[in-house]
MIVO-512714 format. One record per atom (N, C-alpha, C): residue in three letters; x, y, z. Coordinates in steps of 0.02 Angstrom, whole numbers, padded with zeros to 5 digits, always signed. Layout:
% residues N
ALAXYZ...
//
This chain:
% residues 335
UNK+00958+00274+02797UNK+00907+00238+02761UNK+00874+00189+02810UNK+00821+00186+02796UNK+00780+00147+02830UNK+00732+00119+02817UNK+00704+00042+02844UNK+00657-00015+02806UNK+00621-00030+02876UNK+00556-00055+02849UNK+00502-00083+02916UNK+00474-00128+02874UNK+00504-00201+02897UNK+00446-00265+02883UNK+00412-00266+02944UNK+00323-00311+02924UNK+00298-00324+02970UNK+00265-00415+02975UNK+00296-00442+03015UNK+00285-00508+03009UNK+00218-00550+03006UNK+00195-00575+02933UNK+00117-00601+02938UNK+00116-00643+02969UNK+00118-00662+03033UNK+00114-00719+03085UNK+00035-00766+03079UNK-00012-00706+03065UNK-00087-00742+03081UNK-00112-00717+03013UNK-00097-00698+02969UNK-00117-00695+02908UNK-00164-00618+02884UNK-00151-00571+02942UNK-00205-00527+02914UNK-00166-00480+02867UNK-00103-00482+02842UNK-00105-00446+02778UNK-00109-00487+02720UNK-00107-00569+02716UNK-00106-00594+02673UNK-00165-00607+02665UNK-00229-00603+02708UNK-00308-00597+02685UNK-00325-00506+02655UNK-00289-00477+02656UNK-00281-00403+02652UNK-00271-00371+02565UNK-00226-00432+02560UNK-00203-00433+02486UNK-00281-00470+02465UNK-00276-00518+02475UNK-00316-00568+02436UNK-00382-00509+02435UNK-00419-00486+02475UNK-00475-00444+02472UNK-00459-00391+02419UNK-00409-00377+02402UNK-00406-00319+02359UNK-00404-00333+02297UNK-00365-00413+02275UNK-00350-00434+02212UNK-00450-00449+02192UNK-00500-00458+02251UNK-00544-00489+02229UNK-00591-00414+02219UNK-00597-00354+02217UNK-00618-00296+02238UNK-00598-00273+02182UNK-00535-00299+02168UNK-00516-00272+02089UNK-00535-00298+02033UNK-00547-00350+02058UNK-00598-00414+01986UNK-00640-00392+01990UNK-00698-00407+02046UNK-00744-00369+02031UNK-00756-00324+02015UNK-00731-00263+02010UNK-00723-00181+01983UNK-00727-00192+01904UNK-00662-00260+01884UNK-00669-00266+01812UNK-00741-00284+01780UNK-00761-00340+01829UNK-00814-00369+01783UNK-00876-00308+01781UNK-00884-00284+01859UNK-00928-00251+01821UNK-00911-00157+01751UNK-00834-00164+01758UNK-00854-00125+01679UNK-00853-00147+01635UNK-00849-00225+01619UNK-00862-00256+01570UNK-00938-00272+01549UNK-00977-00276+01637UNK-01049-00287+01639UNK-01087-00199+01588UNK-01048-00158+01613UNK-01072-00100+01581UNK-01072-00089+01500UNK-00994-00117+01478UNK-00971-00110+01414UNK-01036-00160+01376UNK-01039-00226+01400UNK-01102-00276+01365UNK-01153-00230+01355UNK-01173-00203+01430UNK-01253-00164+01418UNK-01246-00112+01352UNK-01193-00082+01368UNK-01209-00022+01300UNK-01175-00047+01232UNK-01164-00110+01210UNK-01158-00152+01138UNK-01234-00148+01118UNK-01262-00202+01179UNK-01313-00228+01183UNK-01376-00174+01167UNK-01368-00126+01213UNK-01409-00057+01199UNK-01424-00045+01134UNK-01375-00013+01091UNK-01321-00002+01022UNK-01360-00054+00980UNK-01358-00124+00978UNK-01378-00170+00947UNK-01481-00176+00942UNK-01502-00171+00984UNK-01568-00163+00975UNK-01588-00088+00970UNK-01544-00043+00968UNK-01582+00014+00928UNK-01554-00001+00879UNK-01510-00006+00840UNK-01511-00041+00779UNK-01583-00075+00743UNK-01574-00119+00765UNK-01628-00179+00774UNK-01688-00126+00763UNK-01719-00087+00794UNK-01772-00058+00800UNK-01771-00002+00749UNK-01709+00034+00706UNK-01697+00035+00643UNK-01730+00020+00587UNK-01714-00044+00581UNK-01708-00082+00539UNK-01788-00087+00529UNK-01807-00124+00597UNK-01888-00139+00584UNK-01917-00075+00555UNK-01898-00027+00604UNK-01955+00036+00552UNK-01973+00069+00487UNK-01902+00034+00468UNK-01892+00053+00389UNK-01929-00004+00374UNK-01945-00054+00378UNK-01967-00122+00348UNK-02034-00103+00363UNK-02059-00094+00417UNK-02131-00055+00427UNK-02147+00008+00370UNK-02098+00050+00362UNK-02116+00091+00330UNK-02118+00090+00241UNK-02074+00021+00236UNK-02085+00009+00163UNK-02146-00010+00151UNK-02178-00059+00177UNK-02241-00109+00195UNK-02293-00057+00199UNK-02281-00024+00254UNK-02348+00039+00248UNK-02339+00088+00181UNK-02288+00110+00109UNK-02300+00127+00085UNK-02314+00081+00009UNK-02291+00036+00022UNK-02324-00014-00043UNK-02403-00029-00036UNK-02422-00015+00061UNK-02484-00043+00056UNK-02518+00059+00020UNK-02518+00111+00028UNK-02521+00173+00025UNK-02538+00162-00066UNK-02475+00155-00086UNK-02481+00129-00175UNK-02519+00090-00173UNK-02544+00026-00137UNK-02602-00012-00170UNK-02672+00020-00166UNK-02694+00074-00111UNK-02754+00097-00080UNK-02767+00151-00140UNK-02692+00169-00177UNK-02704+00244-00205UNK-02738+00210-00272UNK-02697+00158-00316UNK-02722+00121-00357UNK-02816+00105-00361UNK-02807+00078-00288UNK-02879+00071-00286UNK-02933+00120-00286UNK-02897+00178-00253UNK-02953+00236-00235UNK-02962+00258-00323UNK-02928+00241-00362UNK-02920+00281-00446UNK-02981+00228-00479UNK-02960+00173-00469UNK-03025+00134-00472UNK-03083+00145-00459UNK-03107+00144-00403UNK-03175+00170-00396UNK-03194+00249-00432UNK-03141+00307-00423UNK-03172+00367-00449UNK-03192+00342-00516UNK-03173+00291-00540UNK-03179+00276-00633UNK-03221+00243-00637UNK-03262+00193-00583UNK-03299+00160-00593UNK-03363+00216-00573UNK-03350+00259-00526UNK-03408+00316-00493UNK-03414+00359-00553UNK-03379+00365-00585UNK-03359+00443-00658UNK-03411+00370-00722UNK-03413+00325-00716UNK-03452+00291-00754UNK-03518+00276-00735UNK-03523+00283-00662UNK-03609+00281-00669UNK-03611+00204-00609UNK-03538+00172-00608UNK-03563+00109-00566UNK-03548+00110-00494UNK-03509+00129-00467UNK-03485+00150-00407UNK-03532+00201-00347UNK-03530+00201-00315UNK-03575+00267-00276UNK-03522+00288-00227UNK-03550+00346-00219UNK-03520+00395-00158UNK-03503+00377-00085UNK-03529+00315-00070UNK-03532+00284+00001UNK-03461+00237-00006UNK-03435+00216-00091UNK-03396+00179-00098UNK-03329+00209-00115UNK-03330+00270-00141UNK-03267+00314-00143UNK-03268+00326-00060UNK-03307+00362-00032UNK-03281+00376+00043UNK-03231+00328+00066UNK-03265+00256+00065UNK-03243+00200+00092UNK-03155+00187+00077UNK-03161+00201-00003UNK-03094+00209-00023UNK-03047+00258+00003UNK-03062+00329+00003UNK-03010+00364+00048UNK-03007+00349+00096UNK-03047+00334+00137UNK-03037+00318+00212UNK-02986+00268+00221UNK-02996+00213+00182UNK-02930+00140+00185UNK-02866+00191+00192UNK-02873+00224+00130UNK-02815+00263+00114UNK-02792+00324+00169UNK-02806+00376+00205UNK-02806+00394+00234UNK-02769+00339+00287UNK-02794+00282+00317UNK-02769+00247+00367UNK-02713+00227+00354UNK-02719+00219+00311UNK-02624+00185+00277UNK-02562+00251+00285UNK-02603+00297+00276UNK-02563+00346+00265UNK-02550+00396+00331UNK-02576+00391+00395UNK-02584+00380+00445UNK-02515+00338+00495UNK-02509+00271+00472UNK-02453+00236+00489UNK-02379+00282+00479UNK-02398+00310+00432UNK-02321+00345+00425UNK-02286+00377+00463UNK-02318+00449+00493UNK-02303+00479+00513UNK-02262+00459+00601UNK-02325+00393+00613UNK-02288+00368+00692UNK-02234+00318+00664UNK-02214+00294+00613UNK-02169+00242+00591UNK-02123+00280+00614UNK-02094+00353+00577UNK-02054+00406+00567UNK-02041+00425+00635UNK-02081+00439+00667UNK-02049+00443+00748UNK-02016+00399+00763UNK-02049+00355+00771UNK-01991+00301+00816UNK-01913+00288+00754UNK-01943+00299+00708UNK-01872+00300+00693UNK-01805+00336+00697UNK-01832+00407+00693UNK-01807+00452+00718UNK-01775+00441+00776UNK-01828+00441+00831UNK-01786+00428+00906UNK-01736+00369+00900UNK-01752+00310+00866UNK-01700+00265+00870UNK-01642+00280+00820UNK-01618+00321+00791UNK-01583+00356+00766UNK-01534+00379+00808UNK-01584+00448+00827UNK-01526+00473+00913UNK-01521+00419+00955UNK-01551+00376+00964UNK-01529+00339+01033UNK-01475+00308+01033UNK-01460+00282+00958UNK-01396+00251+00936UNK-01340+00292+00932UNK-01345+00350+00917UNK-01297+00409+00913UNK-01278+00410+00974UNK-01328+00434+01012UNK-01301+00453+01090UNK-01254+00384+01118UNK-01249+00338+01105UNK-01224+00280+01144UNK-01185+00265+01089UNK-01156+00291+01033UNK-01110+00268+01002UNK-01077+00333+01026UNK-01091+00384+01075UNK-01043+00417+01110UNK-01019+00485+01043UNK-01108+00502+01018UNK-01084+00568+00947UNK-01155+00603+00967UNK-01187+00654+00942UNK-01229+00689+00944UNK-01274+00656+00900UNK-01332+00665+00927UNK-01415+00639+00886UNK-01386+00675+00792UNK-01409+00627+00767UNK-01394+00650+00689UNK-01319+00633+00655UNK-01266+00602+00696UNK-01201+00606+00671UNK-01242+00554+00609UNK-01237+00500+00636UNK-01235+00444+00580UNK-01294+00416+00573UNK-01336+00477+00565UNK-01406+00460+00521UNK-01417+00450+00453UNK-01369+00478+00426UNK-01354+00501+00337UNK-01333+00425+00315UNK-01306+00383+00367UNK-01250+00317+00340UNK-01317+00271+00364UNK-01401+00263+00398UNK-01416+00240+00408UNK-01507+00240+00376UNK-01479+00311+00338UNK-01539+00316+00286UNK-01596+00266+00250UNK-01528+00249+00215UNK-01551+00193+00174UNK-01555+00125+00203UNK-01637+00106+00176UNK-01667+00033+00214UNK-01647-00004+00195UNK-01636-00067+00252UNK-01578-00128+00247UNK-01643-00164+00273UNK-01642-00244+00278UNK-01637-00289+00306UNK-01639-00295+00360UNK-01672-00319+00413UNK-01664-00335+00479UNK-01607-00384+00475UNK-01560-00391+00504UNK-01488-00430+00500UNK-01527-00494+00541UNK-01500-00544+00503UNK-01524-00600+00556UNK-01444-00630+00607UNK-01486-00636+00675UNK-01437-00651+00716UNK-01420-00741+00723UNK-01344-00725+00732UNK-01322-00786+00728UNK-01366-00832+00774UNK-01394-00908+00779UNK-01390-00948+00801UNK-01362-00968+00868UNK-01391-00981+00942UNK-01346-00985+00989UNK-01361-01084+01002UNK-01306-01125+00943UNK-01311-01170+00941UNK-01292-01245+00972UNK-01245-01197+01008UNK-01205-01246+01057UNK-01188-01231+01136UNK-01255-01268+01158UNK-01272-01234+01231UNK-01215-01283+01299UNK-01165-01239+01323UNK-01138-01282+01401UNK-01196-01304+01424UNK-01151-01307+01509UNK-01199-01316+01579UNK-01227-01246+01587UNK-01289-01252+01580UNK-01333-01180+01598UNK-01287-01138+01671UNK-01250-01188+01706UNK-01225-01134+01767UNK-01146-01116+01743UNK-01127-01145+01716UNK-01080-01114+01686UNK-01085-01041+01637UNK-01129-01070+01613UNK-01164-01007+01548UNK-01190-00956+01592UNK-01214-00957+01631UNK-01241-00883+01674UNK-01186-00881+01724UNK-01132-00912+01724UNK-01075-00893+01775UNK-01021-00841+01729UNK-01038-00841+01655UNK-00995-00794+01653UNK-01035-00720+01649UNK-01078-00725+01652UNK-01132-00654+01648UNK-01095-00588+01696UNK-01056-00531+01668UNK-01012-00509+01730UNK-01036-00482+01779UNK-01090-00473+01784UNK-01129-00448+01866UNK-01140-00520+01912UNK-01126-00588+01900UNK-01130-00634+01917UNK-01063-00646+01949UNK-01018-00633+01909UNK-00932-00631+01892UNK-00934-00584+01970UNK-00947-00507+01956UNK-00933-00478+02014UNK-00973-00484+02078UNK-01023-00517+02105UNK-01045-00546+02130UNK-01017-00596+02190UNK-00988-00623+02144UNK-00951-00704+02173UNK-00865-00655+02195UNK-00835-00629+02176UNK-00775-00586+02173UNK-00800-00535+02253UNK-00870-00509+02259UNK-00869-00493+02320UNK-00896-00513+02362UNK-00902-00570+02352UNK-00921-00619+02406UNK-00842-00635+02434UNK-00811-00673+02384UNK-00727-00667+02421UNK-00684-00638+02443UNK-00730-00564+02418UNK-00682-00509+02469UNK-00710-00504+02522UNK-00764-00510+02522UNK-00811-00497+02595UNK-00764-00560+02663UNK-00755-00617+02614UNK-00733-00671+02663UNK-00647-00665+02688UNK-00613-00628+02626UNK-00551-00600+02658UNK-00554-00574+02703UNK-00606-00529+02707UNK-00609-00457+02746UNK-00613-00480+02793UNK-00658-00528+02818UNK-00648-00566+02899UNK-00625-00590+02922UNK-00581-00604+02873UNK-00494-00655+02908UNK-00449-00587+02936UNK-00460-00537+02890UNK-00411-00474+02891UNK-00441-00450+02977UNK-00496-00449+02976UNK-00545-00424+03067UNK-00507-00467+03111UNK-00496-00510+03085UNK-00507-00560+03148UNK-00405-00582+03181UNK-00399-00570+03098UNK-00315-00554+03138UNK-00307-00512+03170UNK-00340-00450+03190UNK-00342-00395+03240UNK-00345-00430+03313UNK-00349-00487+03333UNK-00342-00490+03380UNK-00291-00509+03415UNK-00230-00531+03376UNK-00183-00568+03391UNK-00140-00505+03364UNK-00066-00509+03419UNK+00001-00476+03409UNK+00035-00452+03334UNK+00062-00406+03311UNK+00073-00390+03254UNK+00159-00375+03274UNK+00212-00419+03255UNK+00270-00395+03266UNK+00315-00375+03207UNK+00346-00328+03201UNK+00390-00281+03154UNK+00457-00282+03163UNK+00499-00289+03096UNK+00564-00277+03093UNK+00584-00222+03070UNK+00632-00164+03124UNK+00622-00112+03057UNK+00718-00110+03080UNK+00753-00081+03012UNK+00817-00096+03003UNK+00857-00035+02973UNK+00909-00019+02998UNK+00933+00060+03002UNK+01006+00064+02962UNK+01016+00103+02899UNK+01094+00091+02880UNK+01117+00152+02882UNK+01152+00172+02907UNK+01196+00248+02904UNK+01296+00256+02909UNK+01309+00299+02882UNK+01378+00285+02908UNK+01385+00363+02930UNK+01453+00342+02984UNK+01460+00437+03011UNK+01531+00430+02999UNK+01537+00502+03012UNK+01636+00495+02971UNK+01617+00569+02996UNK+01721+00607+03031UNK+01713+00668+03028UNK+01732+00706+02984UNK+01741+00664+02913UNK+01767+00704+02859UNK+01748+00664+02799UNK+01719+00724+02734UNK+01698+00678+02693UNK+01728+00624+02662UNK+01783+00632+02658UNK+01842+00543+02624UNK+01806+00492+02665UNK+01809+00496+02751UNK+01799+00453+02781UNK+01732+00426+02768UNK+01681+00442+02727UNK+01603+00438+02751UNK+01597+00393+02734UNK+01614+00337+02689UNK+01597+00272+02658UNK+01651+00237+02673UNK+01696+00233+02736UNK+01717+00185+02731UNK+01692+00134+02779UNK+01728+00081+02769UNK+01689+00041+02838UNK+01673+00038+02906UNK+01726+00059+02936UNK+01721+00077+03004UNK+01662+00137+03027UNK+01661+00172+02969UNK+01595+00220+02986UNK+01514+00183+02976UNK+01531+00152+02958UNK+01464+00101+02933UNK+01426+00071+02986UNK+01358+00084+03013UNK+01333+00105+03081UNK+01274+00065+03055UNK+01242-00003+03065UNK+01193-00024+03046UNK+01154-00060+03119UNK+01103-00048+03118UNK+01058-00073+03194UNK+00977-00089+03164UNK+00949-00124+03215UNK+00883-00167+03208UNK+00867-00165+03274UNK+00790-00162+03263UNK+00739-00158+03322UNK+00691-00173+03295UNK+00627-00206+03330UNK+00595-00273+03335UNK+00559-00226+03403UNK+00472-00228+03362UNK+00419-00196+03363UNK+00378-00226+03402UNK+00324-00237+03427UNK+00265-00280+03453UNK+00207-00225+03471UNK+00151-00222+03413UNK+00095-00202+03419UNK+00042-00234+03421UNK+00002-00238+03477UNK-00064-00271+03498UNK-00111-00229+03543UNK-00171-00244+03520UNK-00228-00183+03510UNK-00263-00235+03579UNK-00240-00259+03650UNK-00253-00298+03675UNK-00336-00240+03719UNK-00299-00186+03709UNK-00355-00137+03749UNK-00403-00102+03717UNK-00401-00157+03638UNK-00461-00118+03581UNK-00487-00146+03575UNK-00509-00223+03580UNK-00558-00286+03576UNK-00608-00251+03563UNK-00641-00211+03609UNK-00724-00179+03574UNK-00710-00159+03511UNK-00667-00119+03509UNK-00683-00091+03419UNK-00658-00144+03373UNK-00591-00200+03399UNK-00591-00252+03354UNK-00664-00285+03325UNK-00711-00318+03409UNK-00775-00341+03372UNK-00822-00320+03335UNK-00818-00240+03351UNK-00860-00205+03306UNK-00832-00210+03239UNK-00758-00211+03209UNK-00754-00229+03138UNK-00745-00292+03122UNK-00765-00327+03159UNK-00765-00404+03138UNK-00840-00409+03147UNK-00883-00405+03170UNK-00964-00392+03152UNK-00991-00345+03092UNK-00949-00297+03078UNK-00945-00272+03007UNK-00932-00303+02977UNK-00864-00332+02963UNK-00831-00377+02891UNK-00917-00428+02897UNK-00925-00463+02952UNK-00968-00506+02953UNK-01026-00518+02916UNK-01083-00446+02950UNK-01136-00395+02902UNK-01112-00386+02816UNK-01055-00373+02793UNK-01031-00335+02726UNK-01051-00412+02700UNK-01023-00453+02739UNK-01010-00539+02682UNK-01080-00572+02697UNK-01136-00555+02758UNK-01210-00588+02723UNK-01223-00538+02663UNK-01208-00488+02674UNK-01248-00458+02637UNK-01216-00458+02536UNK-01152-00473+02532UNK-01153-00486+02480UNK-01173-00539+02467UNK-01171-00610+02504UNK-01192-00672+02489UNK-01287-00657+02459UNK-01307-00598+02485UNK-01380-00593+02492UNK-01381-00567+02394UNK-01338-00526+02383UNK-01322-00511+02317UNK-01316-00549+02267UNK-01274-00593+02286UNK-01243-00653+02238UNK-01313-00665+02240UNK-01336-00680+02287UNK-01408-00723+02266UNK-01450-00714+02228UNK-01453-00652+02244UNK-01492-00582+02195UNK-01481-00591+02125UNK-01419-00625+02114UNK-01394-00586+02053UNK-01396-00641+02011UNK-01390-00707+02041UNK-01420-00771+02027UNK-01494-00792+01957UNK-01524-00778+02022UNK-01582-00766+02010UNK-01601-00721+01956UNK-01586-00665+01964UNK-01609-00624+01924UNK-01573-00647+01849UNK-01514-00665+01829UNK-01491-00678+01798UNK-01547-00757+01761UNK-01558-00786+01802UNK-01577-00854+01779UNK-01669-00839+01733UNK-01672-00794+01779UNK-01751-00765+01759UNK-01735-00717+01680UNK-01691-00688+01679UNK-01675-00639+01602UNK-01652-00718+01540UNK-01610-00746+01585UNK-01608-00797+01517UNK-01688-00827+01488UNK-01713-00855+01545UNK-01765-00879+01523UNK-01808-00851+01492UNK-01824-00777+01531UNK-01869-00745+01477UNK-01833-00715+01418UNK-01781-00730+01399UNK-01778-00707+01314UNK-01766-00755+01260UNK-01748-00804+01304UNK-01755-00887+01246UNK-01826-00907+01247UNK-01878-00905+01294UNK-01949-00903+01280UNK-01981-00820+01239UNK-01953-00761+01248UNK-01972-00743+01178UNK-01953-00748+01126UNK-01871-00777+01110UNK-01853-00779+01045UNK-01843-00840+01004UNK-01913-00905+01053UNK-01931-00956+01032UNK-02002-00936+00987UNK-02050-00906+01059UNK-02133-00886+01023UNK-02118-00836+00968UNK-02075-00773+00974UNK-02077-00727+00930UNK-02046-00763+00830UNK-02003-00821+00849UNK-01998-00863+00792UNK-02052-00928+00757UNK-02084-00934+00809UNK-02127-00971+00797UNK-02185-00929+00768UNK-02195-00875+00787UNK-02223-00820+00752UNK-02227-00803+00684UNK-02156-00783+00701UNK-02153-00751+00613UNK-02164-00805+00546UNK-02154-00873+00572UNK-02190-00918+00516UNK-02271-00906+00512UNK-02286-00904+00551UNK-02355-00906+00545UNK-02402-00856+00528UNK-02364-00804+00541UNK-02381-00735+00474UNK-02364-00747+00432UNK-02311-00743+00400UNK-02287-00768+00335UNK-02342-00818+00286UNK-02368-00863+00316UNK-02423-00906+00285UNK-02493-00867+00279UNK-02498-00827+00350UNK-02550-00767+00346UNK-02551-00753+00298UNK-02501-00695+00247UNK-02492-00645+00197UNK-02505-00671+00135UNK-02481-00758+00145UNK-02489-00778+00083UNK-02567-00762+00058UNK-02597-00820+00114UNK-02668-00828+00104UNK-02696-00756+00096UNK-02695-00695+00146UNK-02716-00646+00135UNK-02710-00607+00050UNK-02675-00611+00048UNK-02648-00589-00022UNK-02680-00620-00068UNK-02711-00689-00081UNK-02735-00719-00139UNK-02789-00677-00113UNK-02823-00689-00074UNK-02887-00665-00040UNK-02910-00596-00061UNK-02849-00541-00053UNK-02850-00483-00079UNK-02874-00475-00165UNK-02824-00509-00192UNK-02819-00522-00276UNK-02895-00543-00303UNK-02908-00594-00261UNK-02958-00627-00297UNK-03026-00593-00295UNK-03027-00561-00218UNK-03084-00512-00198UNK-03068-00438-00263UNK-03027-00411-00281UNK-03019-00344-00316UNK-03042-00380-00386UNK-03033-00439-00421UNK-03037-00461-00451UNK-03105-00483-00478UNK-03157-00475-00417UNK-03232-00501-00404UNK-03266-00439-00405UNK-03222-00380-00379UNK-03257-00340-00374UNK-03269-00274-00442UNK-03207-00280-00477UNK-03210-00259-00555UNK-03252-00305-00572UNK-03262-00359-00552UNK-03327-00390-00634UNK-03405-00368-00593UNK-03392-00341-00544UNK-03479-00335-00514UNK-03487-00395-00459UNK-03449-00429-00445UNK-03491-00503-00417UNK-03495-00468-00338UNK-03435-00439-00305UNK-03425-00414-00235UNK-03443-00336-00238UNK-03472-00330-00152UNK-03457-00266-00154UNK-03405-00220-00142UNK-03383-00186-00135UNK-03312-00119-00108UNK-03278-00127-00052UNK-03346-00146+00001UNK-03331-00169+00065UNK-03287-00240+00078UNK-03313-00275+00033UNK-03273-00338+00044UNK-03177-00347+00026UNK-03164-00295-00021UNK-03106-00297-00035UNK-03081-00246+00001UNK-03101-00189+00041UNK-03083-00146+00089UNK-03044-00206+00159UNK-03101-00238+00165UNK-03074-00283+00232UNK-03023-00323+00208UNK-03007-00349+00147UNK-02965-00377+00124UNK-02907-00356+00120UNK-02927-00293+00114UNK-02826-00238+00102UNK-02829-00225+00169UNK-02865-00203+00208UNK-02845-00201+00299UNK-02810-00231+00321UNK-02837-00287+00315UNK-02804-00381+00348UNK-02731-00382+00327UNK-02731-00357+00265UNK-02662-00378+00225UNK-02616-00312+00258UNK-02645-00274+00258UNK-02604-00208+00273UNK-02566-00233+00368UNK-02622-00247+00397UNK-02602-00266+00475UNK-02578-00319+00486UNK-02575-00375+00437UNK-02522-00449+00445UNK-02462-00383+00420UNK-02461-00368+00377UNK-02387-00355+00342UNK-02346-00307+00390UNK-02377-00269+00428UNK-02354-00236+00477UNK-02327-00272+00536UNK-02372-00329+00550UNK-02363-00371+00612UNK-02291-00428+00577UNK-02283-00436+00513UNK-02210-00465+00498UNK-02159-00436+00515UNK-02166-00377+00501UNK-02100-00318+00497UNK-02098-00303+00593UNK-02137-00312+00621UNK-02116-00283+00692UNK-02110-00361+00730UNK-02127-00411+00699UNK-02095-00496+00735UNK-02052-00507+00712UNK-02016-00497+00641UNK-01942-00487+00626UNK-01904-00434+00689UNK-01917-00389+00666UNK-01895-00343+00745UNK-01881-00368+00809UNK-01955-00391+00824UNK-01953-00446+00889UNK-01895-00490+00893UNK-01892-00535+00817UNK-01837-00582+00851UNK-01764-00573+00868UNK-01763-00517+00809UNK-01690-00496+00830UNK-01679-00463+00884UNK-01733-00431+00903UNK-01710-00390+00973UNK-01728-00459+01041UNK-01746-00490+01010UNK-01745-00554+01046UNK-01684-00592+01077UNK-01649-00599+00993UNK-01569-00625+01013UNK-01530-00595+01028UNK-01536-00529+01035UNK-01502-00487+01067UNK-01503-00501+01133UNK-01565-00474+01159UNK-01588-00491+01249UNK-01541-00566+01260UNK-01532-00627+01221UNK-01525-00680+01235UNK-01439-00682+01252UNK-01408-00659+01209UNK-01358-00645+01209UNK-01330-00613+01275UNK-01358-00542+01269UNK-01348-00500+01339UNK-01361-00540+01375UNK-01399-00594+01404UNK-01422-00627+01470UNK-01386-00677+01491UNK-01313-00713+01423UNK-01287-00752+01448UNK-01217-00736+01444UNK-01211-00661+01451UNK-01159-00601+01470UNK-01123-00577+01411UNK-01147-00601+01352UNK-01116-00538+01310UNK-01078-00606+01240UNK-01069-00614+01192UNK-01061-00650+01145UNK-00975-00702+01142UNK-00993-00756+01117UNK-00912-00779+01129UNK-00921-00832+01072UNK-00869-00873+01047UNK-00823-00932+01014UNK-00858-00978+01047UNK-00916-01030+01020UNK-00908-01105+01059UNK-00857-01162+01027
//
């Protein structure tokens, strides 16, 4: 039997370890950086779900109001008051409304499969369970903000980043012990006997040690060449980290500035619809007694038809908003 220690005198297996424990963190964070992306993925096709059904309710209540109306005019035209320039006018609204549908239905569709495919099932598994129109889910509140560098320090491409930056810096302690002596203990146990009784007893018991010395005193060139490597590997992740910094600091910002405007938004449609809507009422209302013409309550159901659309896709917005926001400050947690 036989053993070989080798003595860390200058530290290059104990920078050797350390580079690997940090090679292996980083490895983790970024499949954790992966696992976030495809929640995150998962979560705004959801999100984009949701809106299209909300689009598509909206475009068919507005469809029922155009059809209502188009029955109107044929009754007012079948009486003698209406003209032909004003039924056109009427299908045409209608027609446009009805128009919206068909592209609503695409994108819903695709966001259907897209969620399938990344919930890791075939386009269509769990379309049947997502049929029926829900609610855009409103996302929690991100109400209790750290130190912004803390908060983008746990983002895990940030995480692995910083993890190979410290392996990069092991790695040059590990080069650079190449230049200095590497000495070894290696240690020998055997016993000899000329008969098996005898083989374990003591006197056969034969144990010896020898004491190694390897130094690469006539490799210096290729030592510096991997110590100018380790060197190169660690700007260049430092050049990453930086990268990753940055880029990180730029995704937070731009999704708390859209999922500030995109909320500040959706109030302000909301007040739209109101007003539009009396506007609508009162104009259909003017225009059965004679006072308006056809045209005027046409532009009136337009307006209303394209705020109500523009609610249902800034609801959308925001949630796919807090989503992005979330993803950017690495994935959801307990404050």
């Amino acid at each position: 039997m036989a053993a070989t220690w080798e003595l860390d005198l200058f530290g290059g297996l104990r920078r050797g370890a350390e580079a690997a424990v940090d090679e292996a963190q980083a490895a983790e964070a970024e499949q954790l950086g992966v696992r976030v992306s495809i929640v995150a993925e998962a979560a705004d096709a959801y999100m984009q779900i949701r809106g299209a059904q909300n689009r598509l309710i909206y475009a068919r209540d507005q469809i029922a109001t155009d059809e209502h109306l188009l029955q109107l005019v044929s009754q007012r035209k079948a009486a003698g008051i209406a003209s032909d320039r004003e039924q056109a006018q009427a299908e045409a609204v209608l027609a446009q409304a009805r128009s919206t549908v068909p592209q609503l239905a695409i994108i819903l569709e695709a966001q259907l499969n897209r969620l399938d495919v990344l919930m890791g099932a075939q386009p269509g598994t769990y379309a049947a369970e997502l049929r029926a129109p829900a609610d855009i889910p409103v996302i929690p509140a991100i109400t209790v903000l750290a130190n912004p560098t803390e908060l983008l320090r746990r983002r895990p491409d940030i995480v692995a980043a910083e993890r190979r930056v410290a392996a990069s810096n092991a790695r040059i302690g590990q080069s650079l012990a190449e230049y200095y002596p590497k000495i070894s203990l290696s240690g020998f146990l055997g016993n000899e006997a000329i008969s098996p009784g005898n083989l374990f007893l003591e006197r056969g018991f034969q144990p010896s040690a020898v004491a190694g010395l390897r130094w690469r005193l006539f490799d210096f060139g290729r030592v510096d060449a991997e110590v100018r490597q380790a060197k190169g590997a660690n700007a260049e992740a430092l050049l990453q980290y930086r990268s990753s910094v940055l880029h990180a600091a730029e995704d937070v910002e731009n999704s708390f500035t859209l999922l500030a405007q995109s909320e500040g938004r959706s109030d302000e449609i909301l007040r739209e619809i109101g007003a539009l809507q009396r506007v609508r009422d009162r104009s259909q209302e003017a225009y059965q007694a004679g006072a308006i013409g056809l045209t005027d309550v046409l532009d009136a159901d337009r307006q209303l038809l394209v705020a109500r659309d523009d609610l249902a896709l800034t609801k959308e917005t925001v949630a796919r908003a807090a989503v992005g926001s979330f993803r950017a400050l690495g994935g959801g947690w307990a404050p």
